[in-house]
N, C-alpha and C positions, 0 to 999 in steps of 0.2 A: 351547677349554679342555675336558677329558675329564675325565670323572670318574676317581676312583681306580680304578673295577673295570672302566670300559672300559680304560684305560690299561695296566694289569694284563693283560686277556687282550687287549690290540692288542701288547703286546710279547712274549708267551708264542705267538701268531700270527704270529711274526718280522713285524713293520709296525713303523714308526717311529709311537711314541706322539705325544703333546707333551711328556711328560718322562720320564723313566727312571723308572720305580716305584721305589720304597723302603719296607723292611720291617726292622722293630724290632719282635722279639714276636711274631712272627705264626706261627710253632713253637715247638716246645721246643729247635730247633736254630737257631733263626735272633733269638734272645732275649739275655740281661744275667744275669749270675750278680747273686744279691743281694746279694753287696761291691759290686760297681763300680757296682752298680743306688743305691746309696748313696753312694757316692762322685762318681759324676752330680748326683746330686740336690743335692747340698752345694754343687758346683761353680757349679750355674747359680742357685743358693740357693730351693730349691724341699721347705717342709717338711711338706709334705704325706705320710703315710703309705696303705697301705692295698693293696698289690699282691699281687695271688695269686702263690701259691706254684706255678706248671705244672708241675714236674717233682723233689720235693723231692732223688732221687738226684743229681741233674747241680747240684741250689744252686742252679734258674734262676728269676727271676721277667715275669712279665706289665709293662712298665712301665706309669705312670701315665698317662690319656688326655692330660695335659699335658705328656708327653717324644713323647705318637707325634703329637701336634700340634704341640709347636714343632720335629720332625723332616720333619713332612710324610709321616708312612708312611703305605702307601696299604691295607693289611692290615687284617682285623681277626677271630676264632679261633669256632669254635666245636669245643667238646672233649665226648669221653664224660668222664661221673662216674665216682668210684669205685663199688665194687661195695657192695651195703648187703646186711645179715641177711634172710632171708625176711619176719621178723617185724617187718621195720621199716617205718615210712610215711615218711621222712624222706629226702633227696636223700641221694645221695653225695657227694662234697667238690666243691665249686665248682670248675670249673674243673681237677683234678687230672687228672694220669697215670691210667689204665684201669686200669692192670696192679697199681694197689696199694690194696690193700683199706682201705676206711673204716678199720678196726681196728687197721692195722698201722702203727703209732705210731712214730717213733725209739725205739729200748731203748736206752739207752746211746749210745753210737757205733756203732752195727749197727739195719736193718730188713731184713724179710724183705718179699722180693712176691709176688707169688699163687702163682707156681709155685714155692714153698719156697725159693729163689736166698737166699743172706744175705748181704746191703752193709756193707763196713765203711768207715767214714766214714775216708778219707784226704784230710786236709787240709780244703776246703772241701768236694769232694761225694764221692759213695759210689763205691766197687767191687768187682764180686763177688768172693765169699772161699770160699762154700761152696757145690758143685753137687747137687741135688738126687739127682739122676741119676747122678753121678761114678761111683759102682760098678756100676750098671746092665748090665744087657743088653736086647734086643729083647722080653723080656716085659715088661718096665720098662713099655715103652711104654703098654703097654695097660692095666697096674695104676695107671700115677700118676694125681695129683691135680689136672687141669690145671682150669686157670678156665673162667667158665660164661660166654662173651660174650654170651647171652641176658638176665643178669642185671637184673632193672629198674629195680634204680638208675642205672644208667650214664647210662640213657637219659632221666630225668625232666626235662624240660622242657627239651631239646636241641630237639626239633621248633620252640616257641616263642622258642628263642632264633635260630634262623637264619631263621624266617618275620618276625623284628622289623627284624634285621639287615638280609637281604634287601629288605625294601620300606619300611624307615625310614633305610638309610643307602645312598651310594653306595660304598661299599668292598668290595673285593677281598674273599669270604668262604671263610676254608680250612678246613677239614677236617683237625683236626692229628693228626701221629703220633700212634698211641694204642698200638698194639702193636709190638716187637720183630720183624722181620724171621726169616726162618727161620735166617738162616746165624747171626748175630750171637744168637739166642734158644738156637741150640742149646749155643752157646757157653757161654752163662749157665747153659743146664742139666744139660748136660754137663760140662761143663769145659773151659778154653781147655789144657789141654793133653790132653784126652781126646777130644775132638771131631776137630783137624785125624787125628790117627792112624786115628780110625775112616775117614773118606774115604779113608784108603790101603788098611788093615788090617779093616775092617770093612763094608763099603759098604752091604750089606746093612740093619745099624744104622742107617746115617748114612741112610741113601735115608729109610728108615721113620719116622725122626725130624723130618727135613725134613718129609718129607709130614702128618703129625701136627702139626707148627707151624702148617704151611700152611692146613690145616683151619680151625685153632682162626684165626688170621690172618681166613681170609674170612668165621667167623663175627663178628669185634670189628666187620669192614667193613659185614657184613651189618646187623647189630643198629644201627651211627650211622647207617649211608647210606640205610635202611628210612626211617629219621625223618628226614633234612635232604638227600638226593639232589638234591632238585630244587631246592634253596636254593645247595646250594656252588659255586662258582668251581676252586676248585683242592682237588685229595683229597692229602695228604701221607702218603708210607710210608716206613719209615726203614731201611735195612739197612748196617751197617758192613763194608765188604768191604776199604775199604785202611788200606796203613799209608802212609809216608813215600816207602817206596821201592818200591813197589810192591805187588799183592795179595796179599791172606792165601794166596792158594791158586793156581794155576795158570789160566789160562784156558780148559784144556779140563775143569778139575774145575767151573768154575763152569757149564759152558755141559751137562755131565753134572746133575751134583748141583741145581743153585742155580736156575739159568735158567728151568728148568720150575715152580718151586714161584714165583718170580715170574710168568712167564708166566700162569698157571693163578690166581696173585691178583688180577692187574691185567686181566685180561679177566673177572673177576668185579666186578672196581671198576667198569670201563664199560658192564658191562650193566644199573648198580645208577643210573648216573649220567651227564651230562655233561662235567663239569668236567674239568679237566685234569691227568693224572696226573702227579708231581710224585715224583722219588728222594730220599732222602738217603743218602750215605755216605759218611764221609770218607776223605781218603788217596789216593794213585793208583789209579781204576780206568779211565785212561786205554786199556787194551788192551778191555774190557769195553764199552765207549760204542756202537760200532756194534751190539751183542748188546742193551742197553738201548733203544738205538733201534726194534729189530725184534720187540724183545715190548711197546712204547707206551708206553713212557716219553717224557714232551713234555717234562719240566724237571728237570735234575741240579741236587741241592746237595749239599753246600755251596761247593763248585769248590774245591778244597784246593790254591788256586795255587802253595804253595813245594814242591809234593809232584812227585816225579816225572813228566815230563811233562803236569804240571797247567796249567802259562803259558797266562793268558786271552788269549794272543795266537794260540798256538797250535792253544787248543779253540775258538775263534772262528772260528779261517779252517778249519779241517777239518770242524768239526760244525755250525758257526754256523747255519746252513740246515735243519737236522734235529731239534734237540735245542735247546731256551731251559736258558740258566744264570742261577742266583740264587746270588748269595754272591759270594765272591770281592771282595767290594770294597774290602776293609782286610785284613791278616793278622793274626787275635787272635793269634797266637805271637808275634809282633813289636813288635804296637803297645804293650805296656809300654812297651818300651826303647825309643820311638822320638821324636826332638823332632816339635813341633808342623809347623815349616814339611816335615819327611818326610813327615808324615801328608797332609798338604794335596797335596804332591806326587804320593803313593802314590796317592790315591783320584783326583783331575786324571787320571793316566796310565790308571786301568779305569776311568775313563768315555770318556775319547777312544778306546780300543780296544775299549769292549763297545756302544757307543750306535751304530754305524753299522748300520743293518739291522733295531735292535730286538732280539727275542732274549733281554733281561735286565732281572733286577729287581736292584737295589742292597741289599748284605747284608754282611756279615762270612763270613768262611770255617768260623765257628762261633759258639758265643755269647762275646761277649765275657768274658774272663777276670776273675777277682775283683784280680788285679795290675794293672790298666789301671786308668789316671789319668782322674777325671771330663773334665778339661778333653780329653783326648787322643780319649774319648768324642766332644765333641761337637762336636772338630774333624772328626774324618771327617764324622759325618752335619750339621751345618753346609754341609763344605764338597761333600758329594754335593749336599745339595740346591742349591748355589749352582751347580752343573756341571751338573746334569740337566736343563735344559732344550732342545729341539731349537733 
C-alpha cells in the first residue's frame, strides 16, 4: 500500500502505482463549481457547510475534507493569498486566486482583477468584458499598472502551511495555479480580439507583451516557491491555448511567440524546485505536445478528450511514455446529460486505457459544471475509485 504522494509521483514517473491517483480540488481547474458542489452535498446528505471560495471568477470551490475522503483523493493545495494594503497586518483571503485583490469585492455582477481586466458575471461565473490595454500600444507597456508579485500578503503563512502538510500528511502537495499564462493574460489585457491581430500585425507589440507577462509570471513563482519549493510535489501553471477544434493560433506562432516565454518560466520553476511541472490548457493542443515535452512539461491537463485529436487512447499510445496526463476522466460537457450506468461506463473504459504503464491521475477534463447532477458526481468518482486499483 503507497501512500497518496508516493502513488502520485510513481504514476507522474510512468510506474504502475497500486492505484490510480484521484484528484477533486487539488486546482482551480481540476475542482466543483459551487452549484454542483451543493448539489453533491444534498445528494450523499452531507449538511455541513464551510468551503473556500479558490477562484470566485470560474464559481469554483475547495470541497469539504468529507467529499475528498469518501472520494479517496489523493491531493491536497497550497495557494498564494490575495494581495493586502501596505498598511495592513492581516492575511489576504484564505486560500483565494493571487491575481485578485483583498479589496476587489463583486460590484454588482462585475469585479475587476489587479490588472484593471473587468468580469461580467454571465451566468454562474465571470468573463472578461473590458481590456485594460485594448487601445494600447507598446508604450502601454511600460506605463501600466501591473501587480506587485512580491506583495506580502500573498505570502503569509504559506511557508507554515506546506511544512504542516508536508510532514503531518501523506498527500500529494501542489502548488496551484496562481497566475495567468502569457498567451491567455494577454488576452485578458489586450483583448481577445486585439491580441490574436497583433501576432500578425504587430509582433513587435505581441513579443513585448508576452515578455512583460512572462516577467511578472516568474515573479508570482518566485515569491510562492521562495516560501514552499522544498515542500511541493507538483508546481501547476495554467495557459489556455485550445479551442474544440484546434489552437488559438498556428503552431509555428506558438513555437515563435509563446514557447519561449514558457520555456524561460518553467526553467525558472526547476531551478526554484523539484516537483514536477504540471500544464493546463484546455482544447486541442494536440499538434503542440512534443514542443511541451521539450521545454519540461511532465503533466498535461486537463486532457480535453472530445476536443480534436484529444482520444486518451490516442495521447496514451503516442505520448504515454513522455508526458503524464491528469484529467480526462469523465467529460464535464457531457455528464449533465448523461444516465448513471454511461457514466459508470465512460470512466471503466479511461481507466482500462490510462492505467497500463502509470502515467495518470483521475480528474474530469475540467471542473465540473454547476448543471451536473450530485448523484452523476459521485457516480464517476465512486466508480473511479472502485476501477483504480492495479
Amino acid at each position: 500500500m503507497m501512500t497518496s504522494r508516493e502513488r502520485v509521483l510513481a504514476a507522474l514517473n510512468h510506474k504502475e502505482p497500486d492505484k490510480v491517483p484521484i484528484d477533486l480540488g487539488g486546482t482551480i481547474c481540476t475542482t466543483i463549481s459551487a452549484t454542483a458542489n451543493e448539489k453533491l452535498k444534498s445528494f450523499i446528505g452531507l449538511e455541513k457547510s464551510g468551503e473556500i471560495i479558490t477562484h470566485p471568477f470560474l464559481d469554483v470551490v475547495l470541497p469539504l475534507p468529507e467529499i475528498l475522503d469518501l472520494f479517496e483523493t489523493d491531493c491536497r493545495t497550497v495557494r498564494l493569498k490575495g494581495p493586502t494594503a501596505d498598511d495592513e497586518d492581516t492575511d489576504g483571503e484564505k486560500g483565494g486566486y493571487s491575481q485578485i485583490s483583498l479589496h476587489d469585492k463583486p460590484q454588482g455582477h462585475w469585479m475587476l482583477d489587479e490588472y484593471g481586466t473587468k468580469w461580467q458575471k454571465c451566468g454562474y461565473d465571470y468573463s472578461p468584458v473590458e481590456y485594460p490595454m485594448h487601445d494600447g500600444d507598446i508604450s502601454s507597456i511600460k506605463d501600466f499598472s501591473w501587480p506587485d508579485p512580491y506583495n506580502k500578503g500573498r505570502v503569509r503563512g504559506i511557508r507554515q502551511e506546506a511544512k504542516k502538510l508536508h510532514e503531518e500528511t501523506d498527500f500529494c502537495i501542489m502548488a496551484d495555479i496562481m497566475c495567468g499564462g502569457p498567451f491567455e493574460n494577454a488576452l485578458w489585457i489586450r483583448g481577445f480580439d486585439n491580441f490574436p491581430m497583433d501576432l500578425m500585425a504587430d509582433q513587435k507589440f505581441a513579443m513585448a507583451l508576452l515578455d512583460k507577462i512572462t516577467e511578472i509570471d516568474i515573479g508570482f513563482w518566485d515569491a510562492q516557491l521562495s516560501q514552499v519549493g522544498e515542500y511541493v510535489d507538483v508546481v501547476c501553471q495554467g495557459d489556455d491555448m485550445g479551442m474544440q477544434t484546434g489552437l488559438q493560433f498556428s503552431p509555428d506562432v506558438y513555437r515563435k511567440f509563446i514557447k519561449p516565454c514558457h520555456k524561460r518560466m518553467f526553467d525558472f520553476i526547476r531551478s526554484k524546485t523539484d516537483a514536477k511541472i504540471w500544464l493546463h490548457s484546455c482544447g486541442s493542443v494536440y499538434e503542440i505536445i512534443p514542443d511541451l515535452i521539450e521545454i519540461g512539461v511532465q503533466v498535461l491537463n486537463p486532457v480535453q478528450c472530445s476536443a480534436k485529436n484529444m482520444g486518451l487512447k490516442k495521447l496514451k499510445k503516442e505520448f504515454g511514455k513522455d508526458i503524464a496526463f491528469w484529467g480526462g476522466g469523465f467529460n464535464v460537457q457531457k455528464i449533465p446529460f448523461m444516465e448513471q450506468d454511461e457514466i459508470r461506463g465512460s470512466v471503466t473504459e479511461t481507466m482500462e486505457t490510462m492505467k497500463p504503464g502509470g502515467g495518470y491521475v483521475f480528474a474530469g477534463t475540467h471542473n465540473i459544471l454547476p448543471e451536473t447532477k450530485g448523484e452523476s458526481i459521485h457516480t464517476a468518482y465512486i466508480t473511479a475509485k472502485e476501477q483504480r486499483t492495479y
